[in-house]
Every structure is written in structure tokens, then in C-alpha cells.
C-alpha positions as CSV (number, residue, x, y, z in Angstrom):
1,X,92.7,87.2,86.1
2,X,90.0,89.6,84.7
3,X,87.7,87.4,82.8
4,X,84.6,85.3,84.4
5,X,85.2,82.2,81.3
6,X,88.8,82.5,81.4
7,X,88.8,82.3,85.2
8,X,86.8,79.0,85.4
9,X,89.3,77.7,82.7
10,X,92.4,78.2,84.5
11,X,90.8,77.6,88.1
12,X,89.9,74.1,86.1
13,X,93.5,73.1,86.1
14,X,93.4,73.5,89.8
15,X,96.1,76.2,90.7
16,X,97.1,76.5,94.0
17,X,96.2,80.2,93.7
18,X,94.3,82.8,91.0
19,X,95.5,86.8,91.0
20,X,93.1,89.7,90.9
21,X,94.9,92.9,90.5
22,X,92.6,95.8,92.1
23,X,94.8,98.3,90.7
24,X,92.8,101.3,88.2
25,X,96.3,102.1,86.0
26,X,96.5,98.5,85.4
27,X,95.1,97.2,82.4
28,X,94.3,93.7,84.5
29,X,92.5,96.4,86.9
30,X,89.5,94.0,88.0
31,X,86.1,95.2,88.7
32,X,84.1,92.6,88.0
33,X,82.5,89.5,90.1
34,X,84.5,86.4,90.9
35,X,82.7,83.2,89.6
36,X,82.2,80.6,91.8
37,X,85.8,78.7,92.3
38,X,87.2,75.9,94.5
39,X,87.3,76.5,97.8
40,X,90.7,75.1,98.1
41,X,91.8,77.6,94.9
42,X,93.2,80.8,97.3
43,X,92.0,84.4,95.9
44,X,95.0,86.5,96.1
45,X,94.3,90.4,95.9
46,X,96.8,92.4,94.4
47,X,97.7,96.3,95.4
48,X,99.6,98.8,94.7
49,X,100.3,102.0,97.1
50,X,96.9,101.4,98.1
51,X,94.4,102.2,101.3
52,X,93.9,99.8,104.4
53,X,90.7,101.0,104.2
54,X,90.4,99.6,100.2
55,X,92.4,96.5,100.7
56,X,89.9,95.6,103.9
57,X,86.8,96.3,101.4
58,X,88.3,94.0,98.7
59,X,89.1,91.3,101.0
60,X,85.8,91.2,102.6
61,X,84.3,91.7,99.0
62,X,86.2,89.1,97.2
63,X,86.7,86.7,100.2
64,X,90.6,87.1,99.5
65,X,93.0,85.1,101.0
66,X,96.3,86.7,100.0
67,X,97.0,90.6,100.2
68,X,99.8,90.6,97.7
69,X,101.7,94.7,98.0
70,X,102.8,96.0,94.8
71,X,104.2,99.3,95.6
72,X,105.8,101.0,98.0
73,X,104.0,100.0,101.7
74,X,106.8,100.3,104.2
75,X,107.0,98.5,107.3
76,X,104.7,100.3,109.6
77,X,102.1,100.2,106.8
78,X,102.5,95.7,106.5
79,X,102.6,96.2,110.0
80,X,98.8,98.0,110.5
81,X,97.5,96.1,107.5
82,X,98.8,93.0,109.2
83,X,96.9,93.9,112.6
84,X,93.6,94.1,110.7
85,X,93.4,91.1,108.4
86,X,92.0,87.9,109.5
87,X,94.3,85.3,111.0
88,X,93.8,83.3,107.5
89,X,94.8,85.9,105.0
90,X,98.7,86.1,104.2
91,X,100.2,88.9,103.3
92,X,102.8,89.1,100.8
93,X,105.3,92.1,100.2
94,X,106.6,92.7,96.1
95,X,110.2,93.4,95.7
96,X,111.5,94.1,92.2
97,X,115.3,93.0,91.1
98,X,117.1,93.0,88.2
99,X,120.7,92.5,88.1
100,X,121.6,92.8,92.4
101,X,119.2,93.7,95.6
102,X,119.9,94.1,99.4
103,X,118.3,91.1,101.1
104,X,119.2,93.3,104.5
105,X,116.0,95.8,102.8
106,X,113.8,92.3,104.0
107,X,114.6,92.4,107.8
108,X,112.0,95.5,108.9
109,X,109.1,93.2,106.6
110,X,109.9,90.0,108.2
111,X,107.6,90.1,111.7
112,X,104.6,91.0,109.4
113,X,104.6,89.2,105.6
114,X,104.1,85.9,104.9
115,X,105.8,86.1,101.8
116,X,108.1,87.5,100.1
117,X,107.6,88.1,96.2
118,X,110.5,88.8,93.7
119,X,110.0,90.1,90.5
120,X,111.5,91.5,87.3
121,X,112.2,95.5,87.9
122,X,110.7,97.3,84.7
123,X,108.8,100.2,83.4
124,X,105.3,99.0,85.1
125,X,104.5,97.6,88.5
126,X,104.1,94.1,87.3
127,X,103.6,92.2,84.1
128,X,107.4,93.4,82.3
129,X,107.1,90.1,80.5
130,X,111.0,89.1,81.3
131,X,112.8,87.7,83.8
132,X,115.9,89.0,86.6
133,X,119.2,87.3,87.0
134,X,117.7,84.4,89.5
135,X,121.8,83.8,90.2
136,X,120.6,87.0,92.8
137,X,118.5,85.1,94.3
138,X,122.0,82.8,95.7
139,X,122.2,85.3,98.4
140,X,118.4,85.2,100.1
141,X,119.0,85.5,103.7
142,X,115.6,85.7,105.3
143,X,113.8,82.9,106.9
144,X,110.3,83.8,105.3
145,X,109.7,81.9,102.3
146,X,109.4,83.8,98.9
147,X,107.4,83.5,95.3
148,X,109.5,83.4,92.3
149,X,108.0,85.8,89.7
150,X,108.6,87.8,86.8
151,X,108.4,86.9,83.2
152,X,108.2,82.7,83.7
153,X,106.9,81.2,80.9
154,X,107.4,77.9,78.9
155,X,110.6,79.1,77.8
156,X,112.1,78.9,81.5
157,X,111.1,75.5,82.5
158,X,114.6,74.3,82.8
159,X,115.8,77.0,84.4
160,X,112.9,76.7,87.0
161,X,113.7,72.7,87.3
162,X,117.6,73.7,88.2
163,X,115.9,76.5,90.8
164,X,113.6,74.1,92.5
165,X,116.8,71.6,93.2
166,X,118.4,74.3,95.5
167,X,117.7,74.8,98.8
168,X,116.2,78.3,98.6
169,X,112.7,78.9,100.3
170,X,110.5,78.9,96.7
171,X,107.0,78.9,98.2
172,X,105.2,79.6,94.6
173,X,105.9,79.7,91.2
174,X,103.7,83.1,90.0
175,X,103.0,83.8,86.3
176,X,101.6,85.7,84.4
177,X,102.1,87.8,81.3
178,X,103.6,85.5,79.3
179,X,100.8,83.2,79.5
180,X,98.4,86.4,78.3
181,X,96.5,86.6,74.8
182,X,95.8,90.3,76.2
183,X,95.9,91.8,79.7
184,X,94.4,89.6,81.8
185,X,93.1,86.7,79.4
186,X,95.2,83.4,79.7
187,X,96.3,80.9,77.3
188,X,94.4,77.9,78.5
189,X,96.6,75.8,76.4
190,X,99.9,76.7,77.0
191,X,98.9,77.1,81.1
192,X,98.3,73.6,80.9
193,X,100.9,72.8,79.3
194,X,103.2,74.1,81.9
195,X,101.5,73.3,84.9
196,X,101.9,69.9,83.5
197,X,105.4,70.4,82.5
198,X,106.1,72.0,86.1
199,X,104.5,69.1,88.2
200,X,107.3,66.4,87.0
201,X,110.1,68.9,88.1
């Protein structure tokens, strides 16, 4: 999210969480203030390769709720960041896939994220606009739960609907660019078309 309007839009069809990418290559970079939303609505910050010291000043900031780790943070680093943060922010680590991955690269993360997050491996960090092979995803073998990312849009809601039958630890469903009129402005319309869409699956 980038947009004060566009942000009380989408946080009115109540998603469980709203993105803010704090990242100065991105074009979704946000430095701006964060209208009043529901409480209930969690504030995920997003970072890439980024400071403890500047992900602690965002999340006091922005009242964040998720630290969400975009780049290349390695275990000892999730470890620290993990010591500082409040007992109610999660942290989530970003993995990127596209036709295989070592779920065995997981075990060092797992006594410090909350999450795991798997996108689509491509050109930027985040925001590629197409999906991985989710047939990877067949051999998870970590006990944290993980968000399914990368490329969703309208176009994948079967696909998601067969996903969500399995027994695989899908926490969240994250999208983003394929919802986007630009970077970081949503399509109210078709966002509420698949929220509503996704809550029959």
C-alpha cells in the first residue's frame, strides 16, 4: 500500500492484513503516514537487507505488527531482530522459488520466524507479477506455517481453491501486483472481487 484513499478502500474490505514496503528502490517505497485503520487490520512492514536499527524505527513509527524480510537476513540477523521486537509482532522470512527449492535452507529460520513467505523468483525483490510451480510446494517440511505469494490474481482462484484443500500449512494468501493500477495503487474492484471469490473456497 502507498496511497492514504486507496488504503482506507482496501482496509474497507476488511483484510486480515495491509503491506507497506519501506524499501527506497522500490517503487511502492512508502513514506508517507498511515490513515487511521482497524485495529484488528495488522500493519505488516516490509524490508529488504535492511538495519535492526531502521526496522525498530518503522515499527515503533508505523505501529507494525509483522516484520516481513525481503532480502537476504540470515539466521543470526532473524535471530537479533527477533530478540528486539515486541512479543506481538511476527516476523516473517521471504523465500523466492521458481521451478525447485531446499526446504532443509528453512531449518536454521525456524526458532525465530513466524512465518514463512514463498514467492515467485524474478528480476526484482517482489512484485514479478507471475507465479512458481506451487507443485514445489508438495515437499514443505517445516512445522512453521507459510504465506503463499507471488503473482495471485483472479486468474488463479482455482488453483488456490485446489491448494487450500491440501493439508499444507497456508497461513495467508498475499497479493499484490496483479491487483495494481500502478505501484502501489489497488484495484478496489477487482480486490473485492476476489476477496469475495476467495471466502467461498
Amino acid at each position: 500500500m502507498k496511497h492514504p484513499d486507496n488504503i482506507m478502500d482496501v482496509a474497507s474490505l476488511q483484510p486480515d492484513y495491509l503491506g507497506f514496503i519501506f524499501y527506497e528502490k522500490s517503487a511502492r517505497n512508502f513514506d508517507n503516514e498511515i490513515p487511521s485503520i482497524p485495529e484488528k487490520i495488522k500493519k505488516v512492514g516490509v524490508f529488504v537487507d535492511a538495519s535492526i536499527s531502521f526496522i525498530m524505527e518503522k515499527v515503533t513509527q508505523y505501529d507494525l505488527k509483522v516484520v516481513q524480510l525481503h532480502g537476504n537476513e540470515s539466521p543470526d540477523f532473524c535471530n537479533a531482530l527477533h530478540k528486539d521486537l515486541e512479543y506481538d509482532v511476527a516476523l516473517w522470512k521471504v523465500f523466492s522459488i521458481k521451478d525447485e527449492f531446499n526446504f532443509d535452507t528453512l531449518k536454521p529460520y525456524e526458532a525465530f520466524v513466524d512465518c514463512f513467505l514463498f514467492d515467485t523468483k524474478g528480476k526484482l525483490k517482489g512484485g514479478n507479477g507471475y507465479t512458481f510451480d506451487w507443485t514445489v510446494l508438495k515437499r514443505y517440511n517445516s512445522p512453521i506455517p507459510f504465506i503463499l505469494s507471488g503473482g495471485i490474481g483472479l486468474d488463479e482462484l482455482e488453483n488456490l481453491k485446489e491448494i487450500l484443500t491440501t493439508d499444507l500449512p497456508i497461513q495467508v494468501i498475499d497479493v499484490n501486483s496483479k491487483f495494481e493500477i500502478e505501484p502501489g495503487l489497488k484495484n478496489l474492484a477487482d480486490l473485492k472481487t476476489f476477496t469475495q471469490s476467495l471466502s467461498i473456497l
